[in-house]
ROTI-532272 format. One line per 8 residues: number of its first residue (from 1); their letters; for each residue x, y, z of N, C-alpha, C. Coordinates in pm, whole numbers, plus 50000, padded with zeros to 5 digits. Layout:
% ROTI-532272
NUM = A = X,Y,Z,X,Y,Z,X,Y,Z ~ ...
***
This chain:
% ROTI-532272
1 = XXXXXXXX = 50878,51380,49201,50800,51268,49153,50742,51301,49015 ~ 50759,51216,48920,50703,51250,48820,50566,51187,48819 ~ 50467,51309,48690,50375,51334,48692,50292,51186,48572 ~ 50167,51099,48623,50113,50989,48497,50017,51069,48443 ~ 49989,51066,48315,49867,51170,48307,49736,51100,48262 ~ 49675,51039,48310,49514,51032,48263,49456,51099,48278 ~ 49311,51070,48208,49197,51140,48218,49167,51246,48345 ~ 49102,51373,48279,49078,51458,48387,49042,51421,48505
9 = XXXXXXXX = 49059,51451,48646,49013,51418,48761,48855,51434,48773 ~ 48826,51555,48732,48692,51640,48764,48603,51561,48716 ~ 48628,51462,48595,48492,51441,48563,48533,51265,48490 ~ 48363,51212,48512,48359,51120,48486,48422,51052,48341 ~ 48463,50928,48361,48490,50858,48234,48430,50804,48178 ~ 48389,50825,48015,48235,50770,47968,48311,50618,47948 ~ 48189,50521,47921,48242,50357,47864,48226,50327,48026 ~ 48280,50377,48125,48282,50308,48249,48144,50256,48295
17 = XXXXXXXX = 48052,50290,48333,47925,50278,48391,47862,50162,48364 ~ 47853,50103,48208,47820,49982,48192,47856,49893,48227 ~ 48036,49927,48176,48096,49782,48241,48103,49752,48419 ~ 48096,49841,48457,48082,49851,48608,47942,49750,48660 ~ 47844,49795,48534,47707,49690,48630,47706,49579,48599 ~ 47883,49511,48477,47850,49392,48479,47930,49342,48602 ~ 47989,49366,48688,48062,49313,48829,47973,49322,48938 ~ 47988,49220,49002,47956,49218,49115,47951,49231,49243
25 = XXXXXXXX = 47914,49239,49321,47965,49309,49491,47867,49248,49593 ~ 47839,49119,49538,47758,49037,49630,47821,48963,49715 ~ 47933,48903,49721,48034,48857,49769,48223,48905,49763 ~ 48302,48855,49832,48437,48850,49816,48477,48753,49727 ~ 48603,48772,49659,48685,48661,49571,48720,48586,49687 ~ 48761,48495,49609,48850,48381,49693,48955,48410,49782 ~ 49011,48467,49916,49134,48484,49961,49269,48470,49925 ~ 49315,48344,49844,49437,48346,49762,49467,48436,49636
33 = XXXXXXXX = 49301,48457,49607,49331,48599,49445,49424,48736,49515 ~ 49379,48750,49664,49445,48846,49665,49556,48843,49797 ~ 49650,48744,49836,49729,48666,49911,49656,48740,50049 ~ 49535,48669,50101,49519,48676,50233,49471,48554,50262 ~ 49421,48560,50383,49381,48409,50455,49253,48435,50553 ~ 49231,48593,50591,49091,48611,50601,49018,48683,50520 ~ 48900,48649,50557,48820,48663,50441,48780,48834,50461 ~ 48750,48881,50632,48707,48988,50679,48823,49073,50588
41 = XXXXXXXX = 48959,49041,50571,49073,49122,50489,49042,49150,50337 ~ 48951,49062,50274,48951,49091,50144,48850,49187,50083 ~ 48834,49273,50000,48787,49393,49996,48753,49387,49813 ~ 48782,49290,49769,48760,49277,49631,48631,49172,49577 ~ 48535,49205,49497,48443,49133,49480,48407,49093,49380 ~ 48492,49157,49255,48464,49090,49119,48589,49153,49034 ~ 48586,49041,48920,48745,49066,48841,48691,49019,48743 ~ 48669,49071,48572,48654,49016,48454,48720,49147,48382
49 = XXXXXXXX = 48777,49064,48240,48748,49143,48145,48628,49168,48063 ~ 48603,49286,48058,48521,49370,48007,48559,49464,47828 ~ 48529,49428,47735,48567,49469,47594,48712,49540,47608 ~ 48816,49391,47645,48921,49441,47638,49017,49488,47713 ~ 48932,49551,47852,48972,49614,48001,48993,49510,48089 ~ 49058,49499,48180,49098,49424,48290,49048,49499,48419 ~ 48947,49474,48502,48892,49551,48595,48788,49471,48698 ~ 48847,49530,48774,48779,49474,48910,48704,49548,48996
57 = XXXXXXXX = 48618,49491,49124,48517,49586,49203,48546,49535,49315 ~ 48529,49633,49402,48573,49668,49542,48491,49742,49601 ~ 48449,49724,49707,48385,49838,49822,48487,49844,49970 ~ 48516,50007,50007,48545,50058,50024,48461,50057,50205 ~ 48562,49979,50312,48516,49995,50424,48470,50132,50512 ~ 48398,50138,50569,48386,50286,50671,48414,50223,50758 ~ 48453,50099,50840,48471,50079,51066,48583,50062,51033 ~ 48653,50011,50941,48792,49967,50965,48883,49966,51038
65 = XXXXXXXX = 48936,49896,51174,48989,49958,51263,49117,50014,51236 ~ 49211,49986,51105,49318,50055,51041,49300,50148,50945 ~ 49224,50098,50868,49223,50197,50696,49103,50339,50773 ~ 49003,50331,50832,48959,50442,50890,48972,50487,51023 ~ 49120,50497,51027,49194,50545,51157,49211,50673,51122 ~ 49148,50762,51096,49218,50910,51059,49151,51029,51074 ~ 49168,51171,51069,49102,51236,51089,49047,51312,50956 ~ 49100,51250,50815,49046,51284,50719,48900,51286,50690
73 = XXXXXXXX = 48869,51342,50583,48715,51375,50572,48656,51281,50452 ~ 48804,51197,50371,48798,51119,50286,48870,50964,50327 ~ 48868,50852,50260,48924,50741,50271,49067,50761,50278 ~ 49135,50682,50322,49260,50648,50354,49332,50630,50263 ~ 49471,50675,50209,49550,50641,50105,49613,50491,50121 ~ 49630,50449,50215,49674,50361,50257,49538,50259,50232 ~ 49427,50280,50242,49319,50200,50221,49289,50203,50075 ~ 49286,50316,49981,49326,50289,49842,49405,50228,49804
81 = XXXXXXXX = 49535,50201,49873,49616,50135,49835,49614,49988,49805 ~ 49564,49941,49943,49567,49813,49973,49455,49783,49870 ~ 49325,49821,49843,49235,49798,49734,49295,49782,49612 ~ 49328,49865,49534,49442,49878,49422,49521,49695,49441 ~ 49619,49709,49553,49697,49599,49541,49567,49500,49574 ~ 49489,49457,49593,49426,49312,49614,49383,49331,49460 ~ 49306,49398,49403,49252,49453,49295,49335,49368,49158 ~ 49484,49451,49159,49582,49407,49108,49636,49288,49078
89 = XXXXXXXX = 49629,49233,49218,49640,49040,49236,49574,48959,49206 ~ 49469,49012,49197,49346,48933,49161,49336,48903,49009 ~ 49323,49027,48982,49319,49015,48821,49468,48976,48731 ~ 49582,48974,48807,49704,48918,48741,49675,48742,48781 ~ 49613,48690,48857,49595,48585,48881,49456,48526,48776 ~ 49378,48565,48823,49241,48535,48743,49228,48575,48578 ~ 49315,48689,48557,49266,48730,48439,49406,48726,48362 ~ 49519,48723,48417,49593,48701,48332,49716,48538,48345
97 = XXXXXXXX = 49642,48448,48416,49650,48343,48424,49790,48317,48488 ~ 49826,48361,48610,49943,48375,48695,49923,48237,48790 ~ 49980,48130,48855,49944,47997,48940,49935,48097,49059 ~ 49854,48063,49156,49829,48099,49281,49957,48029,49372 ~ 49994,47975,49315,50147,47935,49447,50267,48011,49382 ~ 50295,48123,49318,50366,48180,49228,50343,48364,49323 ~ 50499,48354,49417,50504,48440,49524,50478,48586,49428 ~ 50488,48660,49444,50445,48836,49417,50568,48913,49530
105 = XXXXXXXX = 50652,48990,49405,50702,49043,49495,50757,49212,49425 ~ 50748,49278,49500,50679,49428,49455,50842,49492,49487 ~ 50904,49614,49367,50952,49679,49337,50971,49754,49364 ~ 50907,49893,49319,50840,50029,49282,50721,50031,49336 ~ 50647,50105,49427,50462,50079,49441,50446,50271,49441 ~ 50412,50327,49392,50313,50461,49389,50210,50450,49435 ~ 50147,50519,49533,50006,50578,49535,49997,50672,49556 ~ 49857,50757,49471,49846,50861,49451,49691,50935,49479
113 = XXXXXXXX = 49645,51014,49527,49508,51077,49526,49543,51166,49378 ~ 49417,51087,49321,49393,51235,49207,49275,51298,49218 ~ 49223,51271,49308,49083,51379,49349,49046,51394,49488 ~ 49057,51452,49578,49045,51444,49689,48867,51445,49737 ~ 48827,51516,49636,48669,51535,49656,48610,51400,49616 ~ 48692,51292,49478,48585,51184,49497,48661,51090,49571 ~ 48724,51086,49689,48743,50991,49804,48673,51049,49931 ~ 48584,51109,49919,48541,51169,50066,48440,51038,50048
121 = XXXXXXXX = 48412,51066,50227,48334,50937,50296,48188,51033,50296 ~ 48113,50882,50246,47966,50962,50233,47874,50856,50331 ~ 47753,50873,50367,47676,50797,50433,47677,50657,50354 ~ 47665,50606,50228,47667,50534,50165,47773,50471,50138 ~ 47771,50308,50181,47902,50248,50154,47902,50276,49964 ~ 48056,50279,49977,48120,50355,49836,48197,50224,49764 ~ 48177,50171,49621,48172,50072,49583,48320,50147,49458 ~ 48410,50067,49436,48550,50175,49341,48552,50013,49261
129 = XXXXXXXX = 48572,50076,49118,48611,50002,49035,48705,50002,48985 ~ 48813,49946,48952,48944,49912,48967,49011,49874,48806 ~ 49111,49986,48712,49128,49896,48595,49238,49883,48596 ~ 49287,49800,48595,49497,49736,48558,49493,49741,48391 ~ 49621,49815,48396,49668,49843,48242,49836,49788,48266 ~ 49876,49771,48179,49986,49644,48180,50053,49778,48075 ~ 50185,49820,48137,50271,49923,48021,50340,49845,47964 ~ 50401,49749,48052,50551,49649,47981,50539,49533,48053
137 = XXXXXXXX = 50552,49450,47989,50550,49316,48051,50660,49189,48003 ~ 50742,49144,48096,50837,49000,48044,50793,48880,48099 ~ 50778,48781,47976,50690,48667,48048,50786,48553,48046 ~ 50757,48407,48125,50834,48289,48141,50803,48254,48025 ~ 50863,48107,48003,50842,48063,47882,50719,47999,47827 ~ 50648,47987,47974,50490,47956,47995,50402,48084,47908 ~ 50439,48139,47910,50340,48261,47864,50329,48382,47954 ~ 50314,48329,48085,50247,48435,48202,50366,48505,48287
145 = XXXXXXXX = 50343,48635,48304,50400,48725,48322,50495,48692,48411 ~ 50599,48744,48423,50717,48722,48484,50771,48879,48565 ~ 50720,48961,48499,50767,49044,48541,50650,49161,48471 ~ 50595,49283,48522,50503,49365,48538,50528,49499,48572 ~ 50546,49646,48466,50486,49785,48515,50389,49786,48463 ~ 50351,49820,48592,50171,49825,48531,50107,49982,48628 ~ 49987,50021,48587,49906,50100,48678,49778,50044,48718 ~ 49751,50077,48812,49597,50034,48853,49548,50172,48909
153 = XXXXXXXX = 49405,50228,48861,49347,50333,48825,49228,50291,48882 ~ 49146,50378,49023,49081,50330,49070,48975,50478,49067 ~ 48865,50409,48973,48741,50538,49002,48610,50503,49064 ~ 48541,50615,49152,48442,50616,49257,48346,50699,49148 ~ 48268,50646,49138,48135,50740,49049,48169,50761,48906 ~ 48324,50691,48887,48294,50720,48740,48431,50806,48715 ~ 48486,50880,48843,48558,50954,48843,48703,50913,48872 ~ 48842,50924,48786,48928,50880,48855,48975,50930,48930
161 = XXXXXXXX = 48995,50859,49101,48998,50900,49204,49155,50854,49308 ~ 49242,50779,49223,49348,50727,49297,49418,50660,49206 ~ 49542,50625,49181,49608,50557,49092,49726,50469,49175 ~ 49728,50343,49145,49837,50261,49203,49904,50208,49109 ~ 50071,50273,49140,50150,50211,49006,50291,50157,49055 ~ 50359,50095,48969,50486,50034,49033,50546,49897,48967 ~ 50599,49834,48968,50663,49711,48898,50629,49618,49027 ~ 50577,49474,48947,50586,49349,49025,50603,49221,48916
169 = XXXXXXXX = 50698,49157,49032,50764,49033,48964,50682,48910,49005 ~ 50663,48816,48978,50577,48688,48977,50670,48557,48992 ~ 50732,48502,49045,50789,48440,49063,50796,48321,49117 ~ 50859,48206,49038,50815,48072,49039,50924,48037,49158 ~ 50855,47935,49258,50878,47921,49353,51077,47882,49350 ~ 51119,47839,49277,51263,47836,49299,51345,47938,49290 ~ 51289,47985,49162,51359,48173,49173,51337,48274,49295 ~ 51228,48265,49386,51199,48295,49486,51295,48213,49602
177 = XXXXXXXX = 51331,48130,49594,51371,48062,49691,51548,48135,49699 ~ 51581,48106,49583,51685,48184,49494,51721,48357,49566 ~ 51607,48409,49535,51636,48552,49564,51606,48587,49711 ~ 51566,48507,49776,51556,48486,49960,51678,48469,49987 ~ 51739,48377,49910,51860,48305,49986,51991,48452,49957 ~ 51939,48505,49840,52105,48606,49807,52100,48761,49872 ~ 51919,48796,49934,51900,48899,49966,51859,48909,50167 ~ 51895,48753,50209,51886,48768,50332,51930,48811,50451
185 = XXXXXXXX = 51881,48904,50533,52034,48965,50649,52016,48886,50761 ~ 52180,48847,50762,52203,48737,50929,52127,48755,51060 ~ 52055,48706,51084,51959,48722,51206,51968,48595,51303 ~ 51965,48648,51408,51925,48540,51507,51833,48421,51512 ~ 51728,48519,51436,51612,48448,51418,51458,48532,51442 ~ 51371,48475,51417,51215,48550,51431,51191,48634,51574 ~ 51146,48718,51556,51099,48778,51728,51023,48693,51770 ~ 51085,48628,51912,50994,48571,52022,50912,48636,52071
193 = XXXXXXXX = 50879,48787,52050,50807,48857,52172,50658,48917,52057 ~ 50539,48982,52098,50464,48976,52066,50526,49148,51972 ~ 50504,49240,52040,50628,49380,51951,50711,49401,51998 ~ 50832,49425,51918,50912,49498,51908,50930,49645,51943 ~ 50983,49663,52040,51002,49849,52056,50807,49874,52101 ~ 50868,50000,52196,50764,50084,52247,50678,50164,52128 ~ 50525,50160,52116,50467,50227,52076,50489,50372,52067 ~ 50487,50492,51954,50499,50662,51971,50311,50660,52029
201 = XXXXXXXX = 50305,50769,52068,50192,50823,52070,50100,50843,51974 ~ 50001,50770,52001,49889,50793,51893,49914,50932,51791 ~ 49899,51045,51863,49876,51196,51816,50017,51250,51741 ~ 50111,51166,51791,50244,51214,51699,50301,51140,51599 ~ 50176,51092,51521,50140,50996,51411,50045,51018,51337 ~ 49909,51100,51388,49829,51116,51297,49772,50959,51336 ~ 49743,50931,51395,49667,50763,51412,49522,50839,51553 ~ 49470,50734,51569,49377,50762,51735,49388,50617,51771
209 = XXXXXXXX = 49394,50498,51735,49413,50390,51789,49522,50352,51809 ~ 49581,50330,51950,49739,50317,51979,49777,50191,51903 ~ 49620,50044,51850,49671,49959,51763,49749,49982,51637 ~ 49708,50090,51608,49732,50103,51449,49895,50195,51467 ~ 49945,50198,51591,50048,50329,51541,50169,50203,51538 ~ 50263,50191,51425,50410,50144,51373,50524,50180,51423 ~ 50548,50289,51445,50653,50295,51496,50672,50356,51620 ~ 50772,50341,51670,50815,50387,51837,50952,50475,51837
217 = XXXXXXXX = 51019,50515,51977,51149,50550,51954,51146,50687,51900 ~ 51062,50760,51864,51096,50851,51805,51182,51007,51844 ~ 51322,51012,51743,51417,51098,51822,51436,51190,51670 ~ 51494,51325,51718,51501,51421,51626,51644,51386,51540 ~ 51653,51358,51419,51791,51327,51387,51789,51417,51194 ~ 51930,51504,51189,51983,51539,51060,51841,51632,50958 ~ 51773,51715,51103,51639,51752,51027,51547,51694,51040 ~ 51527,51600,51018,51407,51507,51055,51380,51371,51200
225 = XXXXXXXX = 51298,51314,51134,51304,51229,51240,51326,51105,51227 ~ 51384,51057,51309,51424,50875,51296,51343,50803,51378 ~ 51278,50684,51343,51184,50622,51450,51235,50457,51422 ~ 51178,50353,51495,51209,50207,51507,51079,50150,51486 ~ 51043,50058,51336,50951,50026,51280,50878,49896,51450 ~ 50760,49940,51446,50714,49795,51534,50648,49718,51450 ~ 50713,49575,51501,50686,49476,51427,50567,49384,51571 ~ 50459,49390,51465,50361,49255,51596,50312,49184,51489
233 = XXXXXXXX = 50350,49073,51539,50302,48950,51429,50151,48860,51472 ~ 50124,48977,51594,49979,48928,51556,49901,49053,51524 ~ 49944,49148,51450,49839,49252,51390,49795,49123,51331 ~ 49636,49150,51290,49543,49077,51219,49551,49155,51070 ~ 49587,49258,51039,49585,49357,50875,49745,49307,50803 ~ 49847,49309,50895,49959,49319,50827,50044,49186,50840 ~ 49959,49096,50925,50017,48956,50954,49872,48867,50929 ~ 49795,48882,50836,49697,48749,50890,49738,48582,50816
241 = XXXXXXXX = 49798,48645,50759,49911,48480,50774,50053,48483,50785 ~ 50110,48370,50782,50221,48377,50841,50353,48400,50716 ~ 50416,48497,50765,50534,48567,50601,50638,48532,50642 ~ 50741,48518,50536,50874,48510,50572,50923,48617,50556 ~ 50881,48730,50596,50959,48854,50546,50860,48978,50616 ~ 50900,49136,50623,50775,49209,50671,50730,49251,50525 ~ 50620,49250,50548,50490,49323,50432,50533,49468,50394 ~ 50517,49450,50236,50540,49614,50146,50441,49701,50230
249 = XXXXXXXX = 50296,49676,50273,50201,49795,50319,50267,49836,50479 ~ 50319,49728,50557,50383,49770,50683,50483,49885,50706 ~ 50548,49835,50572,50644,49943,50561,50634,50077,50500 ~ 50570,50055,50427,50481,50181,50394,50376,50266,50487 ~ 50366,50196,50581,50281,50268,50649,50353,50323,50758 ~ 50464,50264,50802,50580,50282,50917,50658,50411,50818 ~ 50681,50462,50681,50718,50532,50655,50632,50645,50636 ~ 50518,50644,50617,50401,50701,50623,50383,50831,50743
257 = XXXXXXXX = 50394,50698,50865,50404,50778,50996,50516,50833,51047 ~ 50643,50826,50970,50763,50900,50994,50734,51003,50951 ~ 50701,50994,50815,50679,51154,50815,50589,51222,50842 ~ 50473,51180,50871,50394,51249,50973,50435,51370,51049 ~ 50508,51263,51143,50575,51331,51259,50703,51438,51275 ~ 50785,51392,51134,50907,51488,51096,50803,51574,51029 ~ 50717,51635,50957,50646,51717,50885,50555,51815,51046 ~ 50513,51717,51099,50443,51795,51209,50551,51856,51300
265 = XXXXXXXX = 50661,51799,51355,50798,51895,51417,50815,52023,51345 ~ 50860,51984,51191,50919,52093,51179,50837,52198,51122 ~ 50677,52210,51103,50622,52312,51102,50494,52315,51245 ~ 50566,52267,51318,50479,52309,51443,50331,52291,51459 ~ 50276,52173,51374,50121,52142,51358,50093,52008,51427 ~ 49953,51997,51443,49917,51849,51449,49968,51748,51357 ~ 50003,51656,51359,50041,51545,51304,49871,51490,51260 ~ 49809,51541,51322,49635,51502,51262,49583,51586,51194
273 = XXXXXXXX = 49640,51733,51171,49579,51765,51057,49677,51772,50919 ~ 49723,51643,50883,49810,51635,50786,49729,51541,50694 ~ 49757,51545,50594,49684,51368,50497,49773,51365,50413 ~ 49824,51229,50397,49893,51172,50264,49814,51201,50128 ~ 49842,51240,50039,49791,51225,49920,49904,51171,49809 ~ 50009,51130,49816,50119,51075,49750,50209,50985,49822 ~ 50238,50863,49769,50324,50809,49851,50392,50697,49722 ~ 50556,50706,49756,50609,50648,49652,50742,50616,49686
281 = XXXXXXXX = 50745,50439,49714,50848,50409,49749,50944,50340,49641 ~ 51064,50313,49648,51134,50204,49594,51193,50089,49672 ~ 51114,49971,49689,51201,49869,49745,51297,49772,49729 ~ 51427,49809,49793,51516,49746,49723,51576,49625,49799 ~ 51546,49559,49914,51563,49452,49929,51431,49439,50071 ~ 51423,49274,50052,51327,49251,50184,51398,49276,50289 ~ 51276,49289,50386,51271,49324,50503,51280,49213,50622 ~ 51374,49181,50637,51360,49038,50715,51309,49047,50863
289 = XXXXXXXX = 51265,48906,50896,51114,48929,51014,51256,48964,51204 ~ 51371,48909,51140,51440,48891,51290,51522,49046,51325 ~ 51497,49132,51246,51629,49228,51293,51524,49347,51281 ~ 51614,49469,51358,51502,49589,51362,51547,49675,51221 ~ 51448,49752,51165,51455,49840,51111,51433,49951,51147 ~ 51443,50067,51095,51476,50241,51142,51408,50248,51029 ~ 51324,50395,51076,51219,50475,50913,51313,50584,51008 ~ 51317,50685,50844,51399,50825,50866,51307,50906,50765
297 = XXXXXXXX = 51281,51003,50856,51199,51080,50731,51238,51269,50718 ~ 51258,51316,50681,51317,51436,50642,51242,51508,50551 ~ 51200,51696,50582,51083,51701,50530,51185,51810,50403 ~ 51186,51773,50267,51279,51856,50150,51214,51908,50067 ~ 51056,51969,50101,50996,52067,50059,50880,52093,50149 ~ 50796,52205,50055,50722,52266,50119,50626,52164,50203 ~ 50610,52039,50110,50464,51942,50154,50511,51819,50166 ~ 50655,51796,50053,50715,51659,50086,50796,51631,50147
305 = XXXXXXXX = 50813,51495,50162,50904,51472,50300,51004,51322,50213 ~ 51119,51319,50230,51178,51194,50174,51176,51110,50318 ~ 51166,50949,50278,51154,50871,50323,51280,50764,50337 ~ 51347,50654,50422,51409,50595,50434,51435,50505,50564 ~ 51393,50347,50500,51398,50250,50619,51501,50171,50586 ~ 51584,50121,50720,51724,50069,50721,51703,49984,50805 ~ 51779,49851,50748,51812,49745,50823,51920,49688,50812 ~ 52005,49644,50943,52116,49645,50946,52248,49770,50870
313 = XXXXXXXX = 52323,49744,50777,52385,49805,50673,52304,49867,50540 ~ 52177,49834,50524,52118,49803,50412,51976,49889,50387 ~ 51963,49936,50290,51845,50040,50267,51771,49944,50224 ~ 51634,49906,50262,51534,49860,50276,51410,49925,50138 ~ 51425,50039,50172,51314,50083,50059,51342,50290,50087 ~ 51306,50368,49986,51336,50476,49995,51224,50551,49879 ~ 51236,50658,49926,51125,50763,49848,51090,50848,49901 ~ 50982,50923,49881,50884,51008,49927,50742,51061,49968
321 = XXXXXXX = 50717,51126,50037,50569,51171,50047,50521,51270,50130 ~ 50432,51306,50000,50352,51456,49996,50194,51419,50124 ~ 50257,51550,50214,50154,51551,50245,50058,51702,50256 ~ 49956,51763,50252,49870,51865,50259,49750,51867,50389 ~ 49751,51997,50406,49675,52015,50531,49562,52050,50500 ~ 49443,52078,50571,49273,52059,50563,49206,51941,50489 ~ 49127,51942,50408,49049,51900,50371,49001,51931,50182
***
């Protein structure tokens, strides 16, 4: 994985602090800034530019019955994540004037811990301010972005503490309709049943709530392990409205917990004392809601593990992730 380089981890970024007390955290944005439909889901509370910066504010749940499922001593990468991406949406919508019926559909997504010390959980709910920097951008003939690498750089105290990066396309509802129709696999149709495939064990996931664990099936295959993504379309986090397709964080998190479990096999540890601190996929076609997918995860170094979910004939999304033990 190659390396982004900002500002030192260790220490604060000056210029930040001001603009931080002009946002707010008295309320949530609107649910469509950041494509949800409950409100309990949205985690973002203010989006302006600031002399030039594009940046948003967020606080950072402690009950969460998903994002603080873990035995870490810090927040969830997966819960940085999802912050980052609402963060992201928000401000490509609000601040860089994107239509709210104009689908989002994600590429490349990175996440990264760049400080492990400023994501630890403190008695005090923890408030992260959020800046999107735009590297390259192709726009419609409207003006507004069409297409997006961008980073989103998320610091706690001042400090940068996580970085979310990756390409997303914006897409006007016919071109979307367009790229559904040429990237769809033949299915029967939607699951009638509430999940798909048997739950793995909480503990051979790194999860404690049997809600939160993705995948099932899990068998030793080519070094690693192969598991069968579960799909429930009434999770309330990864379904709270209704998709034509499965969700980039589902799958990310179903690859997440593959390697968990191929990382905990093949060095003989808890699968709970592991933590993501890198995760970086490439998605190369959707995930359609009627057919099963397979996560394969294989561990090809000391800490990382490559990743790979398949559906039907077809690679779904692929990459890697680092994970490290203690604290």
């Amino acid at each position: 994985m190659t390396q982004t380089h900002w500002p030192q981890a260790g220490a604060p970024v000056t210029g930040l602090e001001a603009a931080e007390a002009q946002l707010s955290a008295e309320r949530t944005v609107p649910c469509g800034w950041v494509h949800k439909h409950a409100v309990e889901q949205v985690l973002v509370t203010d989006v302006r530019e600031i002399d030039g910066r594009l940046l948003a504010l967020a606080q950072l749940p402690r009950s969460h019955r998903l994002y603080n499922d873990s035995h870490d001593f810090g927040y969830d990468i997966l819960l940085l994540g999802e912050v980052a991406r609402q963060a992201s949406e928000a401000m490509v919508h609000r601040l860089l004037g994107v239509p709210l019926d104009r689908p989002f559909v994600i590429g490349t997504m990175r996440v990264e811990v760049l400080n492990r010390a400023a994501v630890a959980v403190t008695r005090a709910s923890a408030t992260v301010l959020a800046e999107f920097v735009v590297k390259k951008a192709k726009r419609w003939p409207d003006g507004t972005p069409r297409h997006l690498l961008s980073s989103t750089i998320l610091y706690l105290n001042g400090v940068p503490a996580a970085e979310f990066s990756g390409t997303l396309m914006m897409l006007k509802e016919d071109s979307y309709r367009a790229l559904r129709e040429d990237s769809a696999v033949p299915v029967a149709g939607a699951p009638a049943h509430r999940t798909v495939g048997e739950r793995a064990a909480p503990e051979q996931v790194g999860r404690n709530d049997p809600r939160n664990v993705v995948v099932g099936g899990l068998r030793e295959e080519n070094d690693g392990i192969t598991a069968d993504l579960v799909v429930d379309l009434d999770d309330p986090v990864f379904f709270d409205h209704e998709l034509d397709h499965l969700p980039a964080m589902l799958l990310l998190e179903g690859a997440r917990q593959s390697a968990l479990a191929a990382r905990a096999r093949r060095d003989g540890i808890p699968a709970r004392s592991l933590s993501a601190v890198d995760c970086a996929v490439n998605f190369r076609q959707f995930a359609e809601l009627g057919a099963p997918v397979t996560c394969t995860a294989v561990p090809d170094g000391v800490d990382t593990v490559a990743v790979r979910l398949v559906q039907g004939d077809g690679v779904i999304a692929e990459g890697g992730i680092t994970l490290v033990t203690g604290s």
